[in-house]
Structure formats: structure tokens, C-alpha cells
C-alpha positions as CSV (number, residue, x, y, z in Angstrom):
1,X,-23.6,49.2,5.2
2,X,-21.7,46.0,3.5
3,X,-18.3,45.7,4.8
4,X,-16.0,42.4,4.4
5,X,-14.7,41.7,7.6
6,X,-11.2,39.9,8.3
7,X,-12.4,38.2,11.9
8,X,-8.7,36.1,12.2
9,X,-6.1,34.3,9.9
10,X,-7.9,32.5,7.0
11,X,-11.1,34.0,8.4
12,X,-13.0,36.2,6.7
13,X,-16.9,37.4,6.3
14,X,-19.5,40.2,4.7
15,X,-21.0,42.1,7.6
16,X,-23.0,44.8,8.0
17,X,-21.5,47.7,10.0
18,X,-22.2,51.0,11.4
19,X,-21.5,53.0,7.7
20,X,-18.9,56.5,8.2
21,X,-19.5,59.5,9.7
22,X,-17.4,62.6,7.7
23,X,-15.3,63.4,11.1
24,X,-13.7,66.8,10.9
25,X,-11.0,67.2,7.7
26,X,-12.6,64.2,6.3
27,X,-15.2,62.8,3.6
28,X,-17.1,59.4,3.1
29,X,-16.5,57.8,-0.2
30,X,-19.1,55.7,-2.0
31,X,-16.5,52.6,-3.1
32,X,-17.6,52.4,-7.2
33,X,-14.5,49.9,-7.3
34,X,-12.2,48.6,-5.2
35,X,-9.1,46.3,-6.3
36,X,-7.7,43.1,-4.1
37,X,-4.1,43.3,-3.2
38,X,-1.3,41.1,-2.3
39,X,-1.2,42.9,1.0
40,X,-5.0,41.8,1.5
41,X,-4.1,38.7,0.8
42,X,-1.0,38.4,3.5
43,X,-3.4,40.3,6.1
44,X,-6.1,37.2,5.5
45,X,-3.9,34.9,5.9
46,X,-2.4,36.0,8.8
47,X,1.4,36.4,7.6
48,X,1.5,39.8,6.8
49,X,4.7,41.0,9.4
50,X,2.5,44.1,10.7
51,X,0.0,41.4,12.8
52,X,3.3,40.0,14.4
53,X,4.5,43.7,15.8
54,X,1.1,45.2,16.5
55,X,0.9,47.3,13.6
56,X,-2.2,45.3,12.4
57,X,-5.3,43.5,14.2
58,X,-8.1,41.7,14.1
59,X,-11.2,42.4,12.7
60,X,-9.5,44.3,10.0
61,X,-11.0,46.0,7.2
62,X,-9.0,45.6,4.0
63,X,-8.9,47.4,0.8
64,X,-6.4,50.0,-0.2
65,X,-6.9,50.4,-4.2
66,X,-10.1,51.9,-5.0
67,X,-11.7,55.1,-6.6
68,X,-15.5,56.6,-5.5
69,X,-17.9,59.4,-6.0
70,X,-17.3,61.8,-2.0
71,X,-21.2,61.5,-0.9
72,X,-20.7,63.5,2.9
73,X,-17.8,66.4,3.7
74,X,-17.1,66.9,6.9
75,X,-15.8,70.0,9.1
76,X,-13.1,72.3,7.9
77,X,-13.5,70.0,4.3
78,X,-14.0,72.2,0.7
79,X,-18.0,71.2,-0.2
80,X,-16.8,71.7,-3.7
81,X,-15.8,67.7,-2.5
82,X,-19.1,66.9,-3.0
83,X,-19.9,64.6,-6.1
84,X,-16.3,64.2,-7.2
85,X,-15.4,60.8,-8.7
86,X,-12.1,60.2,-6.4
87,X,-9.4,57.7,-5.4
88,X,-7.1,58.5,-2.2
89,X,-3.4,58.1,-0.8
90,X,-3.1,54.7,1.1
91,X,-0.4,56.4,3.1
92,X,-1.7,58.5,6.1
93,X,1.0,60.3,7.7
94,X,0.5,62.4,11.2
95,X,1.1,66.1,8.7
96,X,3.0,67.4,11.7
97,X,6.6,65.4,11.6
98,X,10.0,66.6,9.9
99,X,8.8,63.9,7.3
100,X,5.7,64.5,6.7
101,X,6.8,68.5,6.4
102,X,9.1,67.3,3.7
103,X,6.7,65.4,1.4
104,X,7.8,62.0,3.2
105,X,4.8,61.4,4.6
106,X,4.4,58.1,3.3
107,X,7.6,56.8,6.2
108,X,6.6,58.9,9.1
109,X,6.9,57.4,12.1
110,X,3.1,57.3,12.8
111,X,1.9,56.4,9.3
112,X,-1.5,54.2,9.4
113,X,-2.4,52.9,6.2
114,X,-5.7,52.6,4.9
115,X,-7.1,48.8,4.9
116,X,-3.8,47.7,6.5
117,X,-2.9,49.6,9.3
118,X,-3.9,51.3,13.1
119,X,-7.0,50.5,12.2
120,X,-8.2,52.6,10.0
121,X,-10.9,50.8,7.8
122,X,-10.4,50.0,4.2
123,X,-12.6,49.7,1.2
124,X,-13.7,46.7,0.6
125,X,-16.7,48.1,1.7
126,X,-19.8,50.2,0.7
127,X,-18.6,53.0,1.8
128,X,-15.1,54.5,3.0
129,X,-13.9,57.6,5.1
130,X,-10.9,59.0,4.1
131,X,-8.9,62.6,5.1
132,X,-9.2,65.1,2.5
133,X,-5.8,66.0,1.8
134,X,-5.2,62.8,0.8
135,X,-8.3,62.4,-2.1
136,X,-7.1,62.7,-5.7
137,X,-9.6,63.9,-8.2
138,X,-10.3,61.9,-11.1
139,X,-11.9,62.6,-14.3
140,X,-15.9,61.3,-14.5
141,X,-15.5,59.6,-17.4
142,X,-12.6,57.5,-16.3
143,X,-13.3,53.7,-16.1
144,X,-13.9,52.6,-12.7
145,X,-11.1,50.0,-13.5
146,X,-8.4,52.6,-14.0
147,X,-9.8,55.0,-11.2
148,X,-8.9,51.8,-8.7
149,X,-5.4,51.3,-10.5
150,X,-4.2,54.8,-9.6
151,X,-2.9,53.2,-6.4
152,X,-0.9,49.9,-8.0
153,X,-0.3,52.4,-10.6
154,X,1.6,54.8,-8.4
155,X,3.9,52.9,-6.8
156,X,4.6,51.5,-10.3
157,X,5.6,55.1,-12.1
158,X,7.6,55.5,-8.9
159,X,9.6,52.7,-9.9
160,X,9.9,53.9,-13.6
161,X,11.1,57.6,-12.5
162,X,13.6,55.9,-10.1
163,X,15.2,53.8,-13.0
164,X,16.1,57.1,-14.1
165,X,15.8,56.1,-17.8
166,X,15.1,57.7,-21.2
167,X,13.7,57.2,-24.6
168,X,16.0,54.1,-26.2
169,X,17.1,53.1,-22.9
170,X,16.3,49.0,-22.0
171,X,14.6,48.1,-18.8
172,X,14.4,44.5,-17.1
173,X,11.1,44.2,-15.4
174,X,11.4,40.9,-12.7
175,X,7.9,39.9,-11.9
176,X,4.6,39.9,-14.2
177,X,2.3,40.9,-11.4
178,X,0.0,44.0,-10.9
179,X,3.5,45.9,-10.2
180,X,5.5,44.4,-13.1
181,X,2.9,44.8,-15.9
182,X,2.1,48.3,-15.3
183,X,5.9,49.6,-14.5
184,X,6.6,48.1,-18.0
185,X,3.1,49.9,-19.5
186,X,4.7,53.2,-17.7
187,X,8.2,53.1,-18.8
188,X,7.3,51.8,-22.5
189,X,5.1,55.3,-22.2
190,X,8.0,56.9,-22.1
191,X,9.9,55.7,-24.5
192,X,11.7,52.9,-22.9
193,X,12.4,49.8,-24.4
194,X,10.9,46.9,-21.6
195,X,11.5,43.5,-21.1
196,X,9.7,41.8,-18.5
197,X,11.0,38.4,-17.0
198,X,8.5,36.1,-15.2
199,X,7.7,32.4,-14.8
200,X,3.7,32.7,-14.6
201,X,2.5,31.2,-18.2
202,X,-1.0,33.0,-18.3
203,X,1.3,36.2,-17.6
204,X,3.8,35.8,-19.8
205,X,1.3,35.6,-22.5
206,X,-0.5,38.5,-21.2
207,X,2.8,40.6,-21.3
208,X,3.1,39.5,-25.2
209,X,-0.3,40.3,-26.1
210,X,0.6,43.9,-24.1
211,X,3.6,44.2,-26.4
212,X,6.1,43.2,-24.8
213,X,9.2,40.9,-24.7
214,X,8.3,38.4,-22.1
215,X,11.1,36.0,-20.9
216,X,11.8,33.1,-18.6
217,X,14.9,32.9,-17.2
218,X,16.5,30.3,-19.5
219,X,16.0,32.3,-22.2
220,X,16.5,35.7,-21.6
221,X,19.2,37.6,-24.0
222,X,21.9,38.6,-23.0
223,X,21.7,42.7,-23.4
224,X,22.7,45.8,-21.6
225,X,19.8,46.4,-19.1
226,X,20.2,50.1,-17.9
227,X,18.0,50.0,-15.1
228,X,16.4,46.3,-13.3
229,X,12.9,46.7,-11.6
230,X,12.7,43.7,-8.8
231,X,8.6,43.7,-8.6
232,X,8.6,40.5,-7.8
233,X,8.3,38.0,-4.1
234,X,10.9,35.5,-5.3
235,X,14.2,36.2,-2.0
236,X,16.7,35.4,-5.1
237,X,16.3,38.0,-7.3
238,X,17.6,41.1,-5.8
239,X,20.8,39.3,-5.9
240,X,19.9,38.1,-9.9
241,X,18.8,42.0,-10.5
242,X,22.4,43.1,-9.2
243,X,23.9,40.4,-11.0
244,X,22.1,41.4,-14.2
245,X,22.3,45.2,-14.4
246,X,24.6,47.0,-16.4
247,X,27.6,48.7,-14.7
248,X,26.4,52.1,-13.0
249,X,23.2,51.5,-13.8
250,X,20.3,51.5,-10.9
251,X,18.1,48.3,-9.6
252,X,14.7,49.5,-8.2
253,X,13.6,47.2,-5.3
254,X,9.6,47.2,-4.8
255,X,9.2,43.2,-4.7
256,X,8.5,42.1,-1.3
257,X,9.9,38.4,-0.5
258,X,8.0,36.4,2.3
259,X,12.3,36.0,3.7
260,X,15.2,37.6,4.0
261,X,17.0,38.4,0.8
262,X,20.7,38.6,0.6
263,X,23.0,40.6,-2.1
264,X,26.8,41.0,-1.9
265,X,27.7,44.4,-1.7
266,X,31.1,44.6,-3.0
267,X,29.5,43.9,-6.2
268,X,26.8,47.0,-5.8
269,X,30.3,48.8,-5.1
270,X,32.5,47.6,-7.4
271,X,29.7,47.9,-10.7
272,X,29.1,51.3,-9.2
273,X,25.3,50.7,-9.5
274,X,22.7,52.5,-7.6
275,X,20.2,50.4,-5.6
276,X,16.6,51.9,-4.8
277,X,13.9,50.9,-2.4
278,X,10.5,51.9,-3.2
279,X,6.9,51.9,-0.6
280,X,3.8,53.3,-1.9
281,X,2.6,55.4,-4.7
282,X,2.0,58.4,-2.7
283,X,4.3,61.1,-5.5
284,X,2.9,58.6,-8.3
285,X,-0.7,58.6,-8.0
286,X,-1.4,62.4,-9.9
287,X,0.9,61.1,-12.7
288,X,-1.0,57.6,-12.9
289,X,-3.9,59.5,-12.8
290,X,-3.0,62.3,-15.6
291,X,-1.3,58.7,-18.1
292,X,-5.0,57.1,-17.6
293,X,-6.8,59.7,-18.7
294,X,-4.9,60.6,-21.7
295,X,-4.8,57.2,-22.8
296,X,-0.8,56.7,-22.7
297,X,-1.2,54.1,-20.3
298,X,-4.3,51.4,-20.5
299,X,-4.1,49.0,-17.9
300,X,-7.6,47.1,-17.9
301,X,-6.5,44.4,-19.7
302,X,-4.7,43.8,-16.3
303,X,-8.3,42.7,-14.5
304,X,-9.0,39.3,-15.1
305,X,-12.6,40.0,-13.7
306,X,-14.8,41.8,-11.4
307,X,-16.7,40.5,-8.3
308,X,-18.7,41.0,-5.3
309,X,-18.2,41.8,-1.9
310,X,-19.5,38.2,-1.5
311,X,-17.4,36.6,-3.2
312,X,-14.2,38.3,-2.3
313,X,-13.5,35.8,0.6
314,X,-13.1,33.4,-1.9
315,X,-10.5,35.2,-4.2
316,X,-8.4,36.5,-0.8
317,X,-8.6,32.2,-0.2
318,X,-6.8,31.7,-3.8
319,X,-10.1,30.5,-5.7
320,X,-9.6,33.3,-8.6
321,X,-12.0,33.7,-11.1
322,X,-11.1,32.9,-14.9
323,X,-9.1,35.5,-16.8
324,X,-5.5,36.3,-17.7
325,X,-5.2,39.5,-15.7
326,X,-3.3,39.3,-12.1
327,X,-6.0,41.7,-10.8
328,X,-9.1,41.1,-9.1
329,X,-11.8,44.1,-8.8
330,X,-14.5,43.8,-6.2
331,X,-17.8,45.9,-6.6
332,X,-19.3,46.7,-3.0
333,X,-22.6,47.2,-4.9
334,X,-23.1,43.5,-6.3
């Protein structure tokens, strides 16, 4: 089968490769759609931390955020598998730990991630094996587009729940990414009123056309924000987020900077907020799922286009195609 292949920093390649086998407790996936993520594009590159400490290697197969149609069940797997229209948990956890016993699978010790880590292939790629405790079903008239947001979408509900906000509340979103636009499209679901504050033009206007008050920081009122969501890679604004947040309200971390970040913490004490780190979508991706298909959330307009496995070098290199979205879709078939 078609795979793309990271072969080494900046180095990338479509090969064909030895397609799955369904090993026992697992199923092969035929990839319909598979989105390109900022982690993809730190693992081509070559400065994504988990290459410095092992956790990552080269050739790597990439590709975490994707959705499929299970074409081979192995040993031990339901054959009632067979058929279903799927996406899957990025987060792999060893099932046996005191985490992963306690629904924290997605920090155990031994976690390999799918497309990033341990080497467990990704699916950028014809075809994909994955466990089958962590497939997700998903309706078979669900775009393919939505089926591979479940997983952006995911860890972006996770963010909204830990904001811990209500209907009438205000929300600061930092960062018009992926993560960005869709925790504002889930927490406007639910009633919240969203800001976003960004700095990308074709972005902002995208976040406008979405509905939404979109703000640089110059200009951005000054109201009572009862929750700030950092989904953004700029190192200053955990400390603007803090800054900006009302009195006991909570900041919700899931931007990653490429440096350290630094915050004072007497004001986190002294404001009596509550500060939150979030990493994956793992207790997201059912509810991402379930907003999809009843139409609360549509986040298509989020994919500026869709491309082949042949082209996706390209894209992971910065050469986007045309189109307001921050998302790029890969189809394994073109």
C-alpha cells in the first residue's frame, strides 16, 4: 500500500509498504480521510521534543486525525467491526497501569501515540491498524471532513468542559488555529458567549464569517472573561491569559510554545484563578462525535482544502494550498 514516509528532518516521501495485518485485539482501517497536524509538522521538521528523548524515530509514519471504514478484524476483536465508518483514540495507553485503570490512559507511563510515537504507524496512509478499544464509531453519513475532526475536535471540547462555563458566560479564545476555532464552535454550542484573539488575517476573517468576535490585541475590549483558553504557540500568552482572566475564574492551557513559558504565580494565587493543562481528546472524542452529527457544531469550513498523499510533503514543508481554513485533509486514495 501508499504510505508517506518521514525518512529524517525536512525529509519526507510516498512509499509503498508492507499494508497491516489485524494482529490480535486489533483492526485495519481503510483511511477515507486523514487531517495534517501541527505535530506532523514538528515531527518533519525534526523539532518536535519526542525525537530529542527517544520517544520518536526515524522513518516515522505520521497521521493522528483521521476517520475509515474497519476492512480486517483480528483475534479476540467483535466482527460486528466489520464495515463500520470509524475514527480512533491517538492515545494508546498499556490498559494495565493505575492510570490507565482510572480512565487516564491518555498520561500512562507507557503511552505510544499513533503517528507520533514508539512507533506505531500513523495514517497518512492507505491503510491503518489500530486497537479496538480505542475505535469510535461514527455515523455513515457523516462527512469524511468531520469524521477526521473528531480528534482536533476532542481535545477542543476538553478545553470547553474545563473552562467550566455556562450559558451567558464570556470566553477568550487565544489562538485561531484548528484548536482555537473549534473550542470557540464548541463553547458558543453551549451557550457561551466567545471571543477569539489572534493575529493571522485570513483567520480572523474566518472567525467573523463563523460568527464570532475576532480581535487583535490592540483592540480587544476590555470585558470580564470567565474562563481564557491559551490554544495558541506564542511563550507570552499564558502569562497575557493570567493577566486577562477575571478573578477566580480558570485559564485552560492546550497551546504548545516551541520555549519555555513563564507566569508569576502569586498572581494565579492572589486572583484565586484556576489554571488547567490539557493533552489529547481521548474523554472528548464521543462528544465531538455525537455535536457533528446533530449539526450543533460544523467545522468544515475549517478545511481550507483536500489533497493527496502526494502532495502532502509539500504542505508538511509550509507550501499550503489556497483557502481560509487552518486545516489541511489528505486523501490516501488520490
Amino acid at each position: 500500500m501508499r504510505a508517506l514516509v518521514l525518512t529524517g528532518p525536512g525529509e519526507a516521501e510516498v512509499q509503498e509498504v508492507e499494508p497491516p495485518r489485524a494482529a490480535p485485539g486489533e483492526v485495519v482501517v481503510d483511511v477515507e480521510r486523514a487531517g495534517v497536524c501541527g505535530t506532523d509538522v514538528e515531527l518533519f521538521t525534526g523539532h518536535m521534543s519526542y525525537l530529542s528523548t527517544g520517544r520518536s524515530w526515524y522513518p516515522l509514519r505520521p497521521g493522528h486525525e483521521w476517520c475509515g471504514r474497519v476492512s480486517a478484524v483480528g483475534d479476540g476483536v467483535d466482527p460486528a467491526w466489520l464495515g463500520r465508518r470509524v475514527t480512533g483514540d491517538t492515545m494508546l495507553g498499556c490498559g494495565h497501569c493505575a492510570r490507565c485503570r482510572s480512565g487516564r490512559h491518555h498520561v500512562c507511563a507507557d503511552l505510544a501515540e499513533i503517528g507520533i510515537s514508539r512507533g506505531r504507524p500513523g495514517a497518512l496512509a492507505e491503510q491503518l491498524p489500530v486497537p479496538a478499544a480505542a475505535l469510535r464509531a461514527l455515523p455513515d453519513g457523516l462527512d469524511p471532513a468531520l469524521g477526521a475532526l473528531v480528534e482536533p475536535g476532542g481535545n477542543a471540547l476538553r478545553a470547553v468542559r474545563a473552562a467550566a462555563l455556562g450559558p451567558g458566560d464570556r470566553l477568550l479564545v487565544l489562538g485561531t488555529g484548528t484548536i482555537g476555532l473549534l473550542a470557540a464552535l464548541f463553547a458558543r454550542a453551549q451557550g457561551v458567549e466567545t471571543h477569539l484573539l489572534g493575529r493571522d488575517p485570513d483567520q480572523l476573517r474566518l472567525a467573523a464569517r463563523l460568527g464570532f468576535a475576532a480581535w487583535v490585541r490592540p483592540g480587544l475590549p476590555d470585558l470580564p472573561w470567565h474562563a481564557v483558553i491559551d490554544a495558541a504557540t506564542d511563550p507570552g500568552l499564558p502569562a497575557l491569559a493570567l493577566d486577562l482572566v477575571e478573578p477566580a475564574g480558570r485559564v485552560v492551557y492546550i497551546g504548545l510554545a516551541p520555549t519555555p513559558s513563564t507566569l508569576d504565580t502569586r498572581d494565579l494565587v492572589l486572583r484565586e484563578v484556576t489554571a488547567v493543562g490539557i493533552l489529547g481528546g481521548s474523554a472528548g472524542l464521543d462528544g465531538a462525535a455525537a455535536a457533528y452529527a446533530d449539526g450543533s457544531v460544523d467545522a468544515r469550513p475549517l478545511v481550507a482544502a483536500t489533497i493527496g498523499l502526494a502532495e502532502t510533503a509539500e504542505a508538511l514543508a509550509g507550501h499550503r494550498p489556497a483557502g481560509p481554513g487552518p486545516k489541511i485533509h489528505i486523501d490516501p486514495r488520490r
